[in-house]
C-alpha positions in Angstrom: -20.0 -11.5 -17.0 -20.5 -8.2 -18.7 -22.6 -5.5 -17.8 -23.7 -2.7 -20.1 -24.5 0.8 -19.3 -26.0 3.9 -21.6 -24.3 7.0 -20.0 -24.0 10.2 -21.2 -20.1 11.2 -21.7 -19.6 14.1 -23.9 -16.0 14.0 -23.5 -15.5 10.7 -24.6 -17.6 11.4 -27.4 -15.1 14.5 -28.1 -12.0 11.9 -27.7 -14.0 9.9 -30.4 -13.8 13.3 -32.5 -10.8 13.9 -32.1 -9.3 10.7 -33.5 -12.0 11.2 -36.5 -10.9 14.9 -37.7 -7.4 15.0 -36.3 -8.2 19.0 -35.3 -8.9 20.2 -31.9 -12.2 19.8 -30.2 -15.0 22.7 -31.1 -16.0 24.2 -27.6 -19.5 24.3 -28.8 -19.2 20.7 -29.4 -18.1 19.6 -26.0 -21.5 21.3 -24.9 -23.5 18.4 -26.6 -24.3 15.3 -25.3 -25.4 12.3 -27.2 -25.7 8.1 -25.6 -22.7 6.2 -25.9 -22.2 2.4 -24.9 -20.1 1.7 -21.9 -19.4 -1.9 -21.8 -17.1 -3.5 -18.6 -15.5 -6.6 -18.5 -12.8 -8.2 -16.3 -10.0 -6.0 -17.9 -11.1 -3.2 -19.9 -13.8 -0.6 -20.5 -14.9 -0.6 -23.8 -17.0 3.1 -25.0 -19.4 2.7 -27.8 -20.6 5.9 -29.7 -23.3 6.4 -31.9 -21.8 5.4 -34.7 -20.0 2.4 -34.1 -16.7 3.7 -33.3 -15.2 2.1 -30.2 -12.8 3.3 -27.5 -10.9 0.7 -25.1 -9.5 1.2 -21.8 -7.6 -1.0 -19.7 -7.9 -1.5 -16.4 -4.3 -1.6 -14.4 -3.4 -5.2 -13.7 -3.8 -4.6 -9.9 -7.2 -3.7 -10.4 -8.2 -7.4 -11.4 -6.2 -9.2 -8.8 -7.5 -12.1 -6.9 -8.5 -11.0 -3.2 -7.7 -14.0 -2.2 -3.8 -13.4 -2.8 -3.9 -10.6 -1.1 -5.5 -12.2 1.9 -3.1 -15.4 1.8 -0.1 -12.7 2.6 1.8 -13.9 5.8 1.1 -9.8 6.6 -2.1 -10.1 5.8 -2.8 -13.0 8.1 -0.6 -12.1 10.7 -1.7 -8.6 11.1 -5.2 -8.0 9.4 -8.7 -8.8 10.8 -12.3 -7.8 10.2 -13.4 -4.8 12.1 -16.2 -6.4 14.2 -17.8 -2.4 15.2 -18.0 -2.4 11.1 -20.0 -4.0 8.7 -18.9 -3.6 5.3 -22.2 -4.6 2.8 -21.4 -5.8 -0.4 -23.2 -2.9 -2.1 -22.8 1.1 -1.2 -25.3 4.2 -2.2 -25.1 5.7 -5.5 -23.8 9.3 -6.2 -24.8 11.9 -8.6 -21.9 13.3 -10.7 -22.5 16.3 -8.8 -21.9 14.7 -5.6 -18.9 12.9 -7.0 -17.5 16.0 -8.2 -17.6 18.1 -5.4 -15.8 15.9 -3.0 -13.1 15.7 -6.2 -12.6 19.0 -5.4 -12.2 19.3 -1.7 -9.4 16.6 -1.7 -6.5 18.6 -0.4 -4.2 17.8 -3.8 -1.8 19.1 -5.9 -2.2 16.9 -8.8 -5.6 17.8 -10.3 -8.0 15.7 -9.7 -11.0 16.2 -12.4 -14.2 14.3 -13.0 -15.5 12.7 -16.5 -17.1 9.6 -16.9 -14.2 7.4 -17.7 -13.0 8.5 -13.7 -16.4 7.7 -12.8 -15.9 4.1 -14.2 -12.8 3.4 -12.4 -14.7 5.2 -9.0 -17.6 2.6 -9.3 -15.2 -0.2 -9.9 -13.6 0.3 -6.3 -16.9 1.1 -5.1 -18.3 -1.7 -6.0 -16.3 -5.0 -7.5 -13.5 -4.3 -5.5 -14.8 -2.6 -2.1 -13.2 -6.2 -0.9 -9.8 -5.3 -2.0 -10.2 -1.7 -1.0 -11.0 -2.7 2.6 -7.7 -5.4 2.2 -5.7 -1.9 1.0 -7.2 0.4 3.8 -5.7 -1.9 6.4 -2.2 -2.7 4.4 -1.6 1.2 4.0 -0.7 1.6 7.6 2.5 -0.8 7.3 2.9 1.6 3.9 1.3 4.7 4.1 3.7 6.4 6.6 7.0 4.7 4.2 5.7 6.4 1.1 4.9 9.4 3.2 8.4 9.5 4.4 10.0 9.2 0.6 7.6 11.6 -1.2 8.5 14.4 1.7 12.5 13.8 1.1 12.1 15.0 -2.1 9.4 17.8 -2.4 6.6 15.6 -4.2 3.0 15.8 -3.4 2.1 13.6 -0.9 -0.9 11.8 -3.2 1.7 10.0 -5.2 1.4 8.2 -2.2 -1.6 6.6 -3.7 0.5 4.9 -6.7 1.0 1.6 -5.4 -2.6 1.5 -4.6 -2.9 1.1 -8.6 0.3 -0.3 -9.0 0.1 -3.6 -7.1 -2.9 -3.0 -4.8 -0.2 -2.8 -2.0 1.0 -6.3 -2.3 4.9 -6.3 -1.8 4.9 -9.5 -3.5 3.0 -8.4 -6.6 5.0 -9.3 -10.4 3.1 -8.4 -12.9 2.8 -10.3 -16.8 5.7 -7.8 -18.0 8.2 -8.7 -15.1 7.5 -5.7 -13.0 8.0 -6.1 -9.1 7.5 -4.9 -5.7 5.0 -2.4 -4.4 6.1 0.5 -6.8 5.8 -2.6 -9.9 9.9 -1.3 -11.1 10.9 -3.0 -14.2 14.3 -4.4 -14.0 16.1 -1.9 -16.2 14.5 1.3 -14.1 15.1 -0.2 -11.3 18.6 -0.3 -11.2 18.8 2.8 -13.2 17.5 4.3 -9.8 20.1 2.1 -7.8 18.7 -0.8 -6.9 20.4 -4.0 -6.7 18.9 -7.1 -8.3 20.8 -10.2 -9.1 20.3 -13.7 -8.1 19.8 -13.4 -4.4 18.8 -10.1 -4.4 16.1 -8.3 -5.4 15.6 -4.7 -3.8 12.6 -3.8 -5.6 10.8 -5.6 -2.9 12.0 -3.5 -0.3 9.4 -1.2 0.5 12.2 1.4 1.7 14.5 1.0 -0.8 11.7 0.9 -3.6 10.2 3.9 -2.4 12.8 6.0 -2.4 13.8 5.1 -5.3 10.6 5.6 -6.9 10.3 9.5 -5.1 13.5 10.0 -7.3 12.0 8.8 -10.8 8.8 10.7 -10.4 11.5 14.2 -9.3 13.1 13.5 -12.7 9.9 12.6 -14.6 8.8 15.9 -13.4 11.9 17.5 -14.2 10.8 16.3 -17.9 7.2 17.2 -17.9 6.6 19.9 -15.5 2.7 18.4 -15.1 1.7 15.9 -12.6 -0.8 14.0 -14.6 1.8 13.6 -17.7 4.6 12.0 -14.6 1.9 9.7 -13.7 1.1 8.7 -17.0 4.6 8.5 -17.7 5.3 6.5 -14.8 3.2 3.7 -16.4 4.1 3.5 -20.0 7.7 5.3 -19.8 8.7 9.1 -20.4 8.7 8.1 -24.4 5.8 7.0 -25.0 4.3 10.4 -23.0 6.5 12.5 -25.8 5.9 10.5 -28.6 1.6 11.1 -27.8 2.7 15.0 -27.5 3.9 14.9 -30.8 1.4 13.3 -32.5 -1.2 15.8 -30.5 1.1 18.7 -31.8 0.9 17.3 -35.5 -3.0 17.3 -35.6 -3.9 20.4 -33.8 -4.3 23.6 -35.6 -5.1 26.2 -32.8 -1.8 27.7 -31.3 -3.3 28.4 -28.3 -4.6 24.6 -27.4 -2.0 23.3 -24.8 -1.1 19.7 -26.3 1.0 19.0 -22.8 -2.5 18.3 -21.3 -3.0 14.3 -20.4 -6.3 14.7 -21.9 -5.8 16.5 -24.5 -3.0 13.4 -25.9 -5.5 11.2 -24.5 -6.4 9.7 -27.5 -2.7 8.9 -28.4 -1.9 7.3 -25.1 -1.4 3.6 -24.5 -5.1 1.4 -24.1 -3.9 1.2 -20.3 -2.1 4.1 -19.9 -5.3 5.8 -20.8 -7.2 4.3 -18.0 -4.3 5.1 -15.3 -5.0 8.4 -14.3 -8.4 8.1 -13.9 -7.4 4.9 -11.9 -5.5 7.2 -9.7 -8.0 9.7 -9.0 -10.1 7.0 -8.4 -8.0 5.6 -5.8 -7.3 9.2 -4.1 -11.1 9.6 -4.4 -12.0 6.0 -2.6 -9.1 5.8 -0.3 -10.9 9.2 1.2 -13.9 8.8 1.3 -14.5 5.1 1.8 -17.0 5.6 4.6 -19.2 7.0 2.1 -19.5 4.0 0.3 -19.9 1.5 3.6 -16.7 -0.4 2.7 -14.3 -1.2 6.0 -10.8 -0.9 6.7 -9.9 -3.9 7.9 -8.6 -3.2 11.6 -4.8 -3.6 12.0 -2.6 -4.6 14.5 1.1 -3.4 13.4 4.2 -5.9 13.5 6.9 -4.9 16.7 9.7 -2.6 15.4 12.6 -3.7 13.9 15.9 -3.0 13.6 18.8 -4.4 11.6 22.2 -5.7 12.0 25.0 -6.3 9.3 26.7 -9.5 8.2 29.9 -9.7 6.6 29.4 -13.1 5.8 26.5 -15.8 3.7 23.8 -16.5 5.9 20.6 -18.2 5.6 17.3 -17.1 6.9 16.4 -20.6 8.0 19.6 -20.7 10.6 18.4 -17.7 12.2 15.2 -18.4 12.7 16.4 -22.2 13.6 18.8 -20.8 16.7 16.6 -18.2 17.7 13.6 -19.8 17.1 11.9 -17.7 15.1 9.3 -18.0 12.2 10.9 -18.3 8.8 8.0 -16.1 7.7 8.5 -13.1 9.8 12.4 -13.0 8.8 10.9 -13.1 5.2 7.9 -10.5 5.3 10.6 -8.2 6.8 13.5 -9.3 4.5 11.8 -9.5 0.9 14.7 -8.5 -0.8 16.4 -11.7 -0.2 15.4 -14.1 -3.3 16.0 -17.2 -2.0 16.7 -16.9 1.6 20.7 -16.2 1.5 21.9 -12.9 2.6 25.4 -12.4 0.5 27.1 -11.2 2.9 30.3 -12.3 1.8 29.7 -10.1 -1.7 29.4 -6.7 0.7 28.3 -5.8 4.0 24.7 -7.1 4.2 21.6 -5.9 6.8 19.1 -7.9 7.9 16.0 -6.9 9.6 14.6 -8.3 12.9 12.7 -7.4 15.4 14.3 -5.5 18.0 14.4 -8.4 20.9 15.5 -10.0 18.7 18.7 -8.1 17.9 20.3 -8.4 20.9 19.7 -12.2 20.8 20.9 -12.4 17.2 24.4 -10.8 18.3 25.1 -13.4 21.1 24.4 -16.6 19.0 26.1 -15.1 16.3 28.8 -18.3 16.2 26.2 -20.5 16.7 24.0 -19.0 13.8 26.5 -19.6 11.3 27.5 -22.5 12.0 24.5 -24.5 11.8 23.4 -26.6 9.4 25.9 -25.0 6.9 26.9 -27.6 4.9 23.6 -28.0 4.0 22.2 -24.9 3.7 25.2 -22.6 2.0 26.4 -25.4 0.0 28.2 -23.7 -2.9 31.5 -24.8 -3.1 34.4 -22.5 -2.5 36.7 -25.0 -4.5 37.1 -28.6 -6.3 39.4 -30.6 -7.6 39.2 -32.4 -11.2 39.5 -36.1 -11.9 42.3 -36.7 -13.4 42.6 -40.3 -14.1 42.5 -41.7 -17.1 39.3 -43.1 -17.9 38.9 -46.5 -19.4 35.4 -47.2 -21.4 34.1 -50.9 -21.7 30.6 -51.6 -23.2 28.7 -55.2 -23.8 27.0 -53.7 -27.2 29.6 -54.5 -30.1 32.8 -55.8 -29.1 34.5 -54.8 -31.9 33.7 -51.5 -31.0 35.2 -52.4 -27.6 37.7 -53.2 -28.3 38.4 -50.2 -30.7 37.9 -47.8 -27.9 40.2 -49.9 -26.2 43.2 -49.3 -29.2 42.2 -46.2 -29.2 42.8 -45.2 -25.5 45.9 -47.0 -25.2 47.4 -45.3 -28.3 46.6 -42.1 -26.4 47.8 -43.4 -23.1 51.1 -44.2 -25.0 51.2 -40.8 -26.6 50.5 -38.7 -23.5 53.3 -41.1 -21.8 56.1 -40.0 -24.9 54.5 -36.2 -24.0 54.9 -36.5 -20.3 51.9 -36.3 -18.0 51.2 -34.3 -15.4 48.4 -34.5 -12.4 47.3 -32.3 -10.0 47.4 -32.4 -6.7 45.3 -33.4 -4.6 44.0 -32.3 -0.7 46.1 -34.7 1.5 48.3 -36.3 -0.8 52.1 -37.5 -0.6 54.5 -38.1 -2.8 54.6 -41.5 -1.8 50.7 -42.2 -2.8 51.3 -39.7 -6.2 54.1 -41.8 -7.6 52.1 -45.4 -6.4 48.9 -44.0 -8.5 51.0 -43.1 -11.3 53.4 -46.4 -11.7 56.5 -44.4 -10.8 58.5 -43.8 -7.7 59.3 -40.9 -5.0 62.6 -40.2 -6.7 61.6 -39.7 -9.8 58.9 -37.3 -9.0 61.4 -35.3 -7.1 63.9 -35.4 -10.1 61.3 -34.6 -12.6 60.0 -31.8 -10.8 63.4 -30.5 -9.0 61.8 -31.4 -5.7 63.7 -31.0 -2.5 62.0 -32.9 0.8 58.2 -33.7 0.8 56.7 -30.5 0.7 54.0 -30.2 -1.9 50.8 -27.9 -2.6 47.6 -28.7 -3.0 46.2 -27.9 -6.3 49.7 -27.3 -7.9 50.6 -29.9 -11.4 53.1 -32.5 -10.6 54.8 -34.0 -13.6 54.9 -37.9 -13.1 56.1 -39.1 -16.7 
């Protein structure tokens, strides 16, 4: 259902001018304010001025999932409850813009953090739609918060970014989005393995909140290397490092005044993306809420963290159901700490190949090793290393038509008769003898061993025998 709002936003209104004059924004301008319309819906933000002309903003796609999903995670379930010392109500106190904007700046930050009304939008939609979900992502962060932590720190980045995934996927490991973007950090496929990881059939590291992490500490070091601003990586982190440089230029082409810095997120604001023009203020948002929560009455839902794990390597196909069959564990705990594995096979006979467990678990995993792989196996790593063809001669009959039959008939002994003034050969089969070779193929031992310069009995599976 929409709601609709009359704010005051004179920077949206100067975004509005921008786009109309295509010159930089007069200071004295920016001083003026005049209504807009601010109308919210499910996925966007849509800002109305005065005279009809309309600004949209997307929200991220995490910022309209279901809570529901998010609840039904075997994590979630498993490790997640209410808080029963805390009631979160499902409405908090309002804030001036004043209040709002001084607690913007006390957040200890390296990445700006600025108020305007489109942040404010995105502030009120945690605060209030989704206090839920921000309760949900309260309680997930400390199974994240400390992995993020640990990947940001290895290489120099400020520790905020850790708040990505919190707009990203609403810290659901699980999360694909509409355009194919996985895991926690939401990596396209191409980026992905760009920044090394592996995804193929069975495998699918951008699940791995480790793996992913790191990998996206390395991206955001090279977009940084790119843009040297932290608000331009973020942007660029959702719509690509191209699309950040194409807006630049396009800013550059319009604006007149030298000494207007056109490598300013807001200034190429208007040039962005619809969503990537809501994503910063989505993530100053969720800085901003993931801080000061308590402010707001929302939660965090009280968690109870998972026993450590540690891993041990395979050198050879496994299944997660024969694990947790022998050692009688649930399937979804080898999952929620394996995600990377597709389909429940761990390939270890492509490379080397860790699973995680928990660690008494580990030990036990080692003894049974035998009798982990060798249950069930014909059933559950089915893929066959090798098979052999049919080669007998096939002989079609039908009811329909007899003429035709008997056609097809001609037909296939004309070609029987040809392949026999050819010579024929078969191959060999798993088990067989000369003896049962030459009876199949209306000939005798001798001949086979003449034809094919046979000494003895010895023959190879999977080798051609010429029997005509």
């Amino acid at each position: 259902m929409k709601k609709k709002y009359l704010l005051l936003i004179a920077m949206l209104l100067s975004f509005a001018c921008c786009l109309q004059a295509q010159d930089v924004i007069d200071p004295e301008e920016e001083e003026e304010e005049e209504e807009v319309e601010v109308e919210v819906t499910d996925d966007e933000v849509t800002v109305t001025d005065m005279d009809g002309n309309e600004e949209v903003i997307d929200f991220p796609e995490a910022m309209t999932f279901d809570l529901d999903s998010l609840m039904n995670l075997y994590m979630s379930k498993t490790y997640l409850s209410i808080d029963g010392d805390c009631q979160t109500a499902n409405e908090g106190p309002a804030y001036t813009k004043e209040e709002l904007l001084e607690r913007l700046k006390r957040l200890p930050t390296i990445v700006e953090m600025p108020y305007n009304e489109v942040v404010q939008k995105f502030i009120d939609r945690y605060a209030g739609r989704l206090r839920h979900s921000v309760s949900y992502m309260l309680g997930a962060s400390n199974f994240y918060m400390p992995i993020f932590e640990e990947a940001l720190e290895a290489y120099g980045l400020p520790l905020e970014l850790k708040y990505l995934p919190v707009i990203e996927s609403a810290l659901n490991p699980k999360a694909v989005s509409r355009v194919g973007a996985t895991g926690l950090w939401q990596f396209m496929l191409t980026t992905g393995k760009q920044y090394g990881l592996e995804v193929n059939s069975l495998v699918d590291e951008r699940r791995d909140p480790v793996k992913a992490s790191y990998a996206a500490a390395h991206y955001l070091s090279d977009l940084y290397k790119i843009f040297g601003d932290w608000s331009l990586v973020i942007a660029s982190y959702n719509c690509g490092p191209g699309n950040i440089s194409k807006a630049i230029h396009r800013a550059q082409a319009v604006t007149k005044d030298s000494t207007v810095n056109v490598k300013d997120y807001w200034h190429i604001y208007p040039y962005l993306p619809r969503e990537t023009r809501g994503y910063v203020p989505a993530f100053i948002a969720a800085n901003y809420i993931m801080t000061y929560y308590s402010d707001h009455n929302i939660c965090a839902l009280r968690t109870m963290l998972p026993a450590k794990s540690d891993t041990v390597v395979v050198n050879r196909d496994i299944h997660l159901s024969q694990i947790a069959a022998v050692l009688d564990i649930d399937i979804n705990v080898l999952r929620t700490l394996n995600p990377e594995y597709r389909k429940d096979i761990v390939p270890g006979n492509t490379k080397p190949s860790a699973i995680k467990l928990a660690m008494a678990d580990v030990t036990r995993f080692i003894d049974s090793q035998d009798s982990i792989y060798n249950y069930n196996t014909s059933e559950l790593l089915n893929k066959r290393d090798q098979v052999y063809i049919n080669d007998d001669i096939p002989t079609f009959t039908s009811k329909k038509k007899g003429r035709r039959s008997r056609t097809a008939s001609r037909r296939n002994s004309r070609s029987r008769n040809s392949k026999a003034a050819a010579g024929r050969s078969v191959t060999i089969r798993r088990g067989d003898t000369l003896s049962q070779i030459a009876k199949r193929n209306g000939t005798t031992v001798a001949k086979l061993r003449k034809l094919n310069g046979i000494r003895g009995n010895n023959i190879q599976a999977g080798k051609k025998l010429k029997v005509k």
